[in-house]
C-alpha positions in Angstrom: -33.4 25.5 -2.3 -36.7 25.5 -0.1 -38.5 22.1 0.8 -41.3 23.4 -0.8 -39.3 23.8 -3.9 -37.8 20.6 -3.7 -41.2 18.9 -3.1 -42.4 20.3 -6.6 -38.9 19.6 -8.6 -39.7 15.5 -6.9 -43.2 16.0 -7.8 -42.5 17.2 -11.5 -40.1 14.5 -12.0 -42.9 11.8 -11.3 -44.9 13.7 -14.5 -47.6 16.0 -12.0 -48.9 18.3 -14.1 -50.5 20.2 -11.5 -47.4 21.5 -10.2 -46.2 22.0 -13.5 -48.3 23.8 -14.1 -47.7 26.0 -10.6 -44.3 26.7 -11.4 -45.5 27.9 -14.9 -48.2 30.0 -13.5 -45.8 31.5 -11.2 -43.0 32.1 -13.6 -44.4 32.5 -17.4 -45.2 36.5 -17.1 -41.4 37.5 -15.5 -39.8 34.8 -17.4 -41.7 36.6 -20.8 -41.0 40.1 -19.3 -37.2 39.2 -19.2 -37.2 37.8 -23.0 -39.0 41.1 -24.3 -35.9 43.3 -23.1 -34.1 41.2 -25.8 -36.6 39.8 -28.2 -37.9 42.7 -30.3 -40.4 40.3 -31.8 -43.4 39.6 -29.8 -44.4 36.5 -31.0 -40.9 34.8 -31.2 -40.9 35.9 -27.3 -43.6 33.5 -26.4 -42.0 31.1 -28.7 -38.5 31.0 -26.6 -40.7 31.9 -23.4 -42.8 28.4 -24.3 -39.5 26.7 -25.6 -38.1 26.9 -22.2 -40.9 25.5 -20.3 -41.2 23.1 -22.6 -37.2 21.7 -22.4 -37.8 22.0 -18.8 -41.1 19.8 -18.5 -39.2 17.6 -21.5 -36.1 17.0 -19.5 -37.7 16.8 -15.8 -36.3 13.0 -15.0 -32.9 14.5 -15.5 -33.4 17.6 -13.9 -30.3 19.1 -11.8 -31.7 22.1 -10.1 -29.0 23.2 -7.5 -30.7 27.0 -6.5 -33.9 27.0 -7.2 -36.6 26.6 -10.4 -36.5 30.4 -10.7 -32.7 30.3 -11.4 -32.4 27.6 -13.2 -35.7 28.4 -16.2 -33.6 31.9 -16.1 -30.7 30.7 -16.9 -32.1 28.4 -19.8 -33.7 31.4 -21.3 -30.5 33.4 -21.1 -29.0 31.5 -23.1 -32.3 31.1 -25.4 -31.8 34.6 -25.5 -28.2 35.1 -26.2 -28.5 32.3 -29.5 -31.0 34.5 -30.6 -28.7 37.8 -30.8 -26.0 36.0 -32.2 -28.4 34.5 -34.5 -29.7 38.0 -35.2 -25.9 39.4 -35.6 -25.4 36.6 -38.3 -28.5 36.8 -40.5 -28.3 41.2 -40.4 -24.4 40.9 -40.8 -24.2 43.4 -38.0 -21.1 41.4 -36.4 -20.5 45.0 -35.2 -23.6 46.5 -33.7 -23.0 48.2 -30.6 -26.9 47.4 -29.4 -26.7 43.8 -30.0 -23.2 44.0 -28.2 -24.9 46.2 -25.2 -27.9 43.2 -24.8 -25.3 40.5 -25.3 -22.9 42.1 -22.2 -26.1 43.1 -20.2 -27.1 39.3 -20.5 -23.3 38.5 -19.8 -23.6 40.6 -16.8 -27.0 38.9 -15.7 -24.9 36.1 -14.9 -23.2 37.2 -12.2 -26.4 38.8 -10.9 -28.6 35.6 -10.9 -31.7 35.3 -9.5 -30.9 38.1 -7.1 -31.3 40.5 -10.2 -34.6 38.7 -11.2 -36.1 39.4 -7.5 -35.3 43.3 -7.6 -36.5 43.5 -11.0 -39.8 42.4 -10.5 -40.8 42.8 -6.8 -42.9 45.9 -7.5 -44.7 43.9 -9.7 -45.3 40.8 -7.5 -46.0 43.4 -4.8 -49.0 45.1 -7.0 -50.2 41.5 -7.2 -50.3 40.3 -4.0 -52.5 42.7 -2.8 -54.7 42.5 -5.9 -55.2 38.9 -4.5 -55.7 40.2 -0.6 -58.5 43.0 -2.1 -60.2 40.2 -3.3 -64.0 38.6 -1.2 -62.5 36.1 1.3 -64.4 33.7 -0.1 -63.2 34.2 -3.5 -59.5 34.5 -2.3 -59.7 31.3 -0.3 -60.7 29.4 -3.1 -58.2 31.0 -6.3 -55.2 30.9 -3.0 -56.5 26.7 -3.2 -56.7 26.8 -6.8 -54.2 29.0 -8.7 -51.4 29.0 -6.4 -51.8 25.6 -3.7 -52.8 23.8 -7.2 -55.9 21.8 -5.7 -58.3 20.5 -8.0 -62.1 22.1 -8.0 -63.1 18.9 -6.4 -61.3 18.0 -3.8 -61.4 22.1 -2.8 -65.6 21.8 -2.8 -65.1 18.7 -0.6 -62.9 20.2 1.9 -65.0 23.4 1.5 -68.4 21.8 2.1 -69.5 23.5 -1.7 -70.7 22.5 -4.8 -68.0 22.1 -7.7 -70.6 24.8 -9.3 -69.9 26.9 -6.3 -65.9 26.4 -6.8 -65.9 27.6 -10.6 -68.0 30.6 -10.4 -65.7 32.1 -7.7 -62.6 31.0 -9.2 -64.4 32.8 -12.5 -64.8 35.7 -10.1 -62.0 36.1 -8.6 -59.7 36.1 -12.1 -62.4 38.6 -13.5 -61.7 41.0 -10.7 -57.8 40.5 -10.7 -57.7 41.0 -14.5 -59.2 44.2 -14.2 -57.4 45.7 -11.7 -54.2 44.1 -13.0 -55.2 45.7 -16.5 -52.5 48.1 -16.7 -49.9 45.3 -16.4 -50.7 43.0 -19.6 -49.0 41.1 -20.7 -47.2 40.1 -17.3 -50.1 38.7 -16.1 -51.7 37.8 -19.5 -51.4 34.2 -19.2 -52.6 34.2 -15.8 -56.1 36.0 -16.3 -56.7 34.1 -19.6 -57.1 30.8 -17.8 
């Protein structure tokens, strides 16, 4: 696990909402994206999705993260996931269906791949974003880079900044209004993102 990381698990644990909320930003669209493969309904996807986040932020003085955040919100919705087919298999009294077996062995089989399989599987995508966020004005990238992913309040950003808090929230405001268009075509990964 990186400092970094570590700095945010310590941080979390002392109830920081800020970088809850970083690791939520940063996680909620692959973390959803993963529970749609299994999770036919879309609704009860953001239910486990928000489910996990929640346990996590719940249980945060107990936390035992020994890879990284990534790996370990993964592996609690895996096994969100996996209750939920066996749940399925019960209430359809499909004991036998050879798709619920094929999603409960592929999810088996995610185990051993860990968060390696979680990188590969959304790198394009993270790619396509990145450079969404380098098209953007500099001035509008500097400040969502402060915002969205350092986690700095508006104010403390104006200050160090020399700008008005004014200043700070239209180009925040601007900067998600560009991204969410040219990210359009990749709702609802980023769905969550652009809606705040």
């Amino acid at each position: 696990m990186s400092i970094a990381e570590q700095d945010v698990i310590t941080k979390i644990r002392t109830g920081d909402i800020d970088s809850f909320e970083i690791i939520y930003l940063d996680l909620h669209p692959k973390l959803y994206a993963f529970c749609r493969k299994y999770v036919d309904d879309i609704e009860l996807a953001k239910d486990i999705v928000q489910d996990v986040f929640f346990g996590f932020w719940e249980k945060r003085l107990l936390l035992q993260v020994n890879t990284s955040v990534s790996a370990y919100l993964f592996q609690m919705l895996h096994n969100k996931c996996l209750n939920h087919l066996r749940n399925e298999k019960i209430k359809t009294r499909y004991k036998n269906s050879v798709e619920l077996k094929f999603k409960e062995s592929e999810l088996n089989y995610f185990d051993e791949l860990q968060e390696s399989h979680v990188s590969i599987y959304f790198k394009d995508i993270e790619d396509i974003f990145k450079k969404s966020i380098d098209s953007l004005p500099e001035s509008c990238k500097k400040i969502f880079l402060l915002s969205r992913i350092e986690g700095i309040d508006n104010k403390s950003i104006a200050a160090s900044l020399n700008l008005s808090i004014r200043t700070v929230e239209h180009q925040n405001y601007r900067a998600l209004k560009i991204l969410k268009e040219q990210l359009k075509d990749y709702l609802p990964l980023f769905l969550f993102l652009l809606s705040h």
